[in-house]
C-alpha positions in Angstrom: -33.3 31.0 -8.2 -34.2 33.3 -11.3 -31.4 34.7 -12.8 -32.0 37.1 -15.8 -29.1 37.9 -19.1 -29.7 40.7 -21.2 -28.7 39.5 -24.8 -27.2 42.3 -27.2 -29.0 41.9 -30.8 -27.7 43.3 -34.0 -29.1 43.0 -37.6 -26.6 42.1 -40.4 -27.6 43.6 -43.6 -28.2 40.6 -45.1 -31.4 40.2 -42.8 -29.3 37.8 -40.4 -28.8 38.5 -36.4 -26.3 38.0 -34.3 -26.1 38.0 -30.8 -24.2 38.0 -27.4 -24.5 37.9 -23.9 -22.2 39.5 -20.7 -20.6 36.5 -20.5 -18.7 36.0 -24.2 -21.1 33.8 -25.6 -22.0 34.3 -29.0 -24.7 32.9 -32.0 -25.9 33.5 -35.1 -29.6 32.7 -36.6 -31.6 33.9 -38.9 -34.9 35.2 -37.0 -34.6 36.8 -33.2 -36.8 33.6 -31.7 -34.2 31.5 -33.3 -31.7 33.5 -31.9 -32.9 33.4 -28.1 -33.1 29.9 -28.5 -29.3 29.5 -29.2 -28.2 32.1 -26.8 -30.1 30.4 -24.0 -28.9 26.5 -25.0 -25.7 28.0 -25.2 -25.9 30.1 -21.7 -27.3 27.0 -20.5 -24.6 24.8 -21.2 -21.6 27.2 -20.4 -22.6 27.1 -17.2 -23.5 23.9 -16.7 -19.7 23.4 -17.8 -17.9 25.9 -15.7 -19.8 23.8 -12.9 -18.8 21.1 -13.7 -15.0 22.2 -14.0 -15.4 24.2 -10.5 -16.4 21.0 -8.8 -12.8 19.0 -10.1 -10.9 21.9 -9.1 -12.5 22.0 -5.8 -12.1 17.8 -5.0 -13.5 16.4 -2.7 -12.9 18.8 0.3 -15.7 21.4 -0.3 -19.2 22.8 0.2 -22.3 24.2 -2.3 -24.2 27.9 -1.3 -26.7 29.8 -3.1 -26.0 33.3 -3.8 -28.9 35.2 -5.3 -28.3 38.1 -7.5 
């Protein structure tokens, strides 16, 4: 599955960028490939989390399906 984020960019005046996705995650860097690259570790790992917390609450009694956006 492909799933696409849009990431809102904004220059500081002091030449720095920061950026943020739909889904409160925030970074700061200093060039816009820099900044992609933090956005998507940090997209990466958010989500990797809130599986990971999804799967406790759910126990042992439960069952995994796609859904494709």
């Amino acid at each position: 599955m492909n799933n696409s984020y849009t990431a809102i960019i904004k220059k500081w005046n002091n030449g720095g960028l920061a950026g943020s996705l739909k889904c409160r995650i925030n970074c700061q860097e200093r060039t816009q490939k820099k900044l992609l690259e933090s956005l998507r570790s940090a997209l990466q790992e958010a989500l990797e989390l809130n599986r990971q917390e999804a799967l406790i609450e759910a126990g042992n009694d439960y069952k995994e399906e796609k859904i494709a956006l």
